[in-house]
N, C-alpha and C positions, 0 to 999 in steps of 0.2 A: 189655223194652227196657233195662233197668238193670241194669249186671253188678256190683251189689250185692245180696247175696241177702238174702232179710229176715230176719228174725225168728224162728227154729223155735221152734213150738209145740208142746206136749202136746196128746197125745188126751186124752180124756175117762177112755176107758179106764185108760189108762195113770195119769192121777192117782185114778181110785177104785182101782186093783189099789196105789198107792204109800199112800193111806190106810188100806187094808183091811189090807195088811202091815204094818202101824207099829201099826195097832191092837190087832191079835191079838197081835201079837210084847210089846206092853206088857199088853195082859191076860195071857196067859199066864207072861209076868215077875212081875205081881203074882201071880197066884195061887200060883204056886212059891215065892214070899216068905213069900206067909201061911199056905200048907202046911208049910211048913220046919219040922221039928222041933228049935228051937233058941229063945233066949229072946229075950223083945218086943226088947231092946234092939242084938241081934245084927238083926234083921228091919228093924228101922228104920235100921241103917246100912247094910244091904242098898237099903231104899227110897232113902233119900238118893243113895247112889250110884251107881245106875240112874236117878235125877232129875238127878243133876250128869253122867252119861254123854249121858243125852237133851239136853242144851240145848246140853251143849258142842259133840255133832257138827252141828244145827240151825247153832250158829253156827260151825264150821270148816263146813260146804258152804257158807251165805252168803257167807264171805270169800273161798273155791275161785271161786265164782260170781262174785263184785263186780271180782276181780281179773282175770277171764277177761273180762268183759265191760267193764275196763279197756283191756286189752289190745288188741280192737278195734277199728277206724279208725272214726269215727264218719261218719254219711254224711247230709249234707248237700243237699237238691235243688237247690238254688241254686247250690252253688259251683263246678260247671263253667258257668255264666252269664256 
């Protein structure tokens, strides 16, 4: 009855296959770190900046996201009353 559509949700699916890829992708990141034949201090700015890669994209899709969901029209049930 409301030509407001709701809400799209994730499957289940779809968030453990978006877990299971992040997870693997960052073990295997580390493990090629700590396999590296190069010195602790080269490895550790490797880690860092696979740490500072990680949270920056984490928070550029949040801002992708807050700003889409800005965008918007917000719906209201009441206000054609």
């Amino acid at each position: 009855m409301s030509d407001t559509p709701g809400k799209q949700q994730n499957t289940a699916a779809f968030y453990g296959q978006a877990v299971a890829s992040f997870s693997i992708a960052m073990a295997a990141t580390a493990i090629g770190i700590f396999k590296l034949s190069a010195d602790a201090w080269v490895r550790g700015f490797l880690g860092i900046a696979v740490l500072y890669l990680v949270t920056s994209a984490f928070t550029l899709s949040k801002v992708i996201r807050d700003r889409q969901e800005a965008a918007q029209p917000s719906y209201h049930p009441f206000e054609k009353l």
